[in-house]
Structures are given as C-alpha cells and as structure tokens.
N, C-alpha and C positions, 0 to 999 in steps of 0.2 A: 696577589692578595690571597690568602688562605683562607679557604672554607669552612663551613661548619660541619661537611663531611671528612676532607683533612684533620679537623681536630679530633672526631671520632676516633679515625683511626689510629693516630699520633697515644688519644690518651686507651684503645684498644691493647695498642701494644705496650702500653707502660704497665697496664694491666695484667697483660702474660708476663711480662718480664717478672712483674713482683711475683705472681701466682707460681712460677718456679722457682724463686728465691723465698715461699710463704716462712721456710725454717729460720732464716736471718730474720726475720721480722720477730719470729717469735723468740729468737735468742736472745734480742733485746730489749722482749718484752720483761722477757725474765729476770736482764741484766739489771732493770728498771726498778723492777718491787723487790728486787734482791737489796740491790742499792737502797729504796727507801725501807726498807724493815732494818737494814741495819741501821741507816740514821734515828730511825723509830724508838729502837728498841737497845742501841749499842751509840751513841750518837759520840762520846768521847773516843773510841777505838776507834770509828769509822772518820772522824776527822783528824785522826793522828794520821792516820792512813794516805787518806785528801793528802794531807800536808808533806807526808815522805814522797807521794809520786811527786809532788809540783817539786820538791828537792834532788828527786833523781832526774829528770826534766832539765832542770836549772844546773845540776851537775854534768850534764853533757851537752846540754847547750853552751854553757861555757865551755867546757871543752874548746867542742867541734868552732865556735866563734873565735879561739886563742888562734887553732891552727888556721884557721880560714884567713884570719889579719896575719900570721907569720910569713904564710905561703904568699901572698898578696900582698905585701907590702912594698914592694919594689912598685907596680901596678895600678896600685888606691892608694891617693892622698891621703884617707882618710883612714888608715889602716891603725893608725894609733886608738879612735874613737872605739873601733871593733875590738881591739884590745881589752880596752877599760873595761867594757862590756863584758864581753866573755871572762874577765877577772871577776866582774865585782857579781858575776849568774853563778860562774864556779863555785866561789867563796858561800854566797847564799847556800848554794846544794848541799857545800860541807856541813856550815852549820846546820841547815837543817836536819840532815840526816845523823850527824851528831850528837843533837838535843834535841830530839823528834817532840818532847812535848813542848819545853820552852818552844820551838818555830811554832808549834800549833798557838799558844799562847800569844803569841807578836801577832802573829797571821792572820787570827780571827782577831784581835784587836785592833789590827792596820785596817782591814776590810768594813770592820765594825764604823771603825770611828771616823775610816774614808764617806762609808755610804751616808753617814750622820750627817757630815760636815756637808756632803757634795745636796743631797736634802736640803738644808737648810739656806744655802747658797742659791739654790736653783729657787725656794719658794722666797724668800727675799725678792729676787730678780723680778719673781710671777708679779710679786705685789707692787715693785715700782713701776714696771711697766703695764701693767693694770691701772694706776692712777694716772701713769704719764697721758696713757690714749683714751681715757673714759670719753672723752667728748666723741671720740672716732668711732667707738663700738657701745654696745646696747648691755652686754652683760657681765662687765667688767667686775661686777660683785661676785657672781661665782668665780673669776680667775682669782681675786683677790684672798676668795675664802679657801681655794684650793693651795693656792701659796701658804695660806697659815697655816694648812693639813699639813705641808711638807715642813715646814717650818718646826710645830709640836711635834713632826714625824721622828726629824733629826735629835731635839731636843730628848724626845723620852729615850731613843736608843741611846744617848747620850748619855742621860741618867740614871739608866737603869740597864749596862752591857750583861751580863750575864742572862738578864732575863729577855734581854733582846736576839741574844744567840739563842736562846733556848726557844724561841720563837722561831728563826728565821731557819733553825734548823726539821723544825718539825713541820713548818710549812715547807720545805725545800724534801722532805719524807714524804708529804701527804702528795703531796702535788708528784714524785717519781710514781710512788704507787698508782694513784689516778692515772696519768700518761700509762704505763706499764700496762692496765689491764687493759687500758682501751689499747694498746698495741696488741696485745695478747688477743682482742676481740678479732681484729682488723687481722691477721696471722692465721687464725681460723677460719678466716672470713676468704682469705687469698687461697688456703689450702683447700676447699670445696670448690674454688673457680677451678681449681687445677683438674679436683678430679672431674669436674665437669667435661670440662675441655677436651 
C-alpha cells in the first residue's frame, strides 16, 4: 500500500524533473498565445493553416497505410480494408493541400454541422430519457431543460454557421491564450524551484 510519504516523494521528483525542463513549459506557453493571437487576430490564415497540416497528416498517413496493407497483405486478411483507408487519407491530403481554402471551407463546415447535429441528437436523447425515468429520479426537469440547451445549441449553429465559427473560433483564441499565460505562470514558477534547488 503506498503512503503518504511515498507520494511526497513520487510528486517531489516530478517536481525536479519539470523544474529542469521549466523552458519546455514555457516554449509552450508561448506556442499557446501565439496560437491564440493568431486565431484572435488572423483567424482565416490561421485555419487555412489548421487545415494544410490535418492534409499533410492525411497525406502521409495514407501513404505509410498503402504500403503497410502492400507489405502485409499476404499476412492480414484484412489488408484490403487498410488499403481503402490509406487511398481514401491520401486522396483527402491531395485535395486538401490543393484547394487549401475550399478543404478549410468543407472542413469547418463538416465539423460545424457534425457538432450541430451530434448536439441536438444527444439533447433529444437527454429529454426522452428524462421523461422515460422521472418517477426513478427527483430532477428530471433540469435534465430535461438542459437537453433543450443542447437541442437550441445545435439548432442556432445550425442557423446561423458563419457566426457560429466566428464564435467557436474566438472562444478556441481566448481559451489558448488563458491556458498559455497560465502555462507561462507555472514555467516561471518551475524556473525559481530550479534556482532554488
């Protein structure tokens, strides 16, 4: 059984390990509010951007999946299915990297109108099963009312996608930046343990 002097020490040494890696921390504090000032401030270049890695990504992941099913096919039943796969990543990557904006245009439209739908699906759900078990449970009204949150959630991204990206992009800016500083905190914070030490 481990003790509470064990954990001391256990979270001691996780302590020095960070307090001598305090610069990685802070590299990606930086990488952090870098990232959100550009969504901030550049938010169409910066998710053209997004969208060329997830295509350079999907360009060599298909690849590397072609030859992984070529070499292995004698080996995997299934080498056909790894195929398809690595055709249909490759293909994606070309396109993308091809038509860097159209793929941003599909992409944040796919994304959009997945999280819309999958919303609305999940607060549906909330709310039949909310009525299914009221007698079982005591606050079935808030489950109920929180399904209809997700429910208008889906429906207004729905309604209204541009201003729903413009949203979900500046919250996805504010929110790096926040993390970042407080990484940034915590990196300064490890680099005085150090010179203490």
């Amino acid at each position: 059984m481990t003790t509470q002097r064990q954990y001391q020490v256990q979270d001691q040494a996780i302590a020095n390990f960070l307090a001598d890696k305090w610069w990685l921390v802070l590299l990606r504090a930086i990488v952090g509010i870098l990232f959100g000032l550009m969504l901030l401030f550049r938010p169409g270049q910066t998710l053209v951007a997004i969208v060329q890695v997830l295509g350079i990504y999907w360009l060599v992941d298909g690849a590397l999946s072609i030859y992984e099913a070529i070499m292995g096919k004698d080996e995997e039943p299934s080498w056909g299915w790894s195929l398809l796969g690595g055709l249909l990543s490759l293909v994606a990557g070309i396109i993308v990297l091809a038509r860097p904006l159209l793929a941003t245009v599909v992409t944040t439209s796919f994304f959009l109108s997945l999280v819309a739908i999958v919303s609305i699906v999940i607060g549906i759900i909330g709310i039949i099963r909310a009525i299914q078990v009221r007698k079982e449970i005591d606050n079935e009204l808030s489950i109920i009312l929180l399904g209809i949150l997700q429910v208008l959630f889906g429906m207004a991204l729905l309604a209204n996608p541009v201003m729903s990206v413009a949203i979900l992009l500046w919250t996805l800016a504010i929110s790096s930046i926040v993390i970042g500083v407080s990484t940034l905190m915590a990196a300064f914070k490890l680099r005085s343990l150090k010179q203490v030490a």
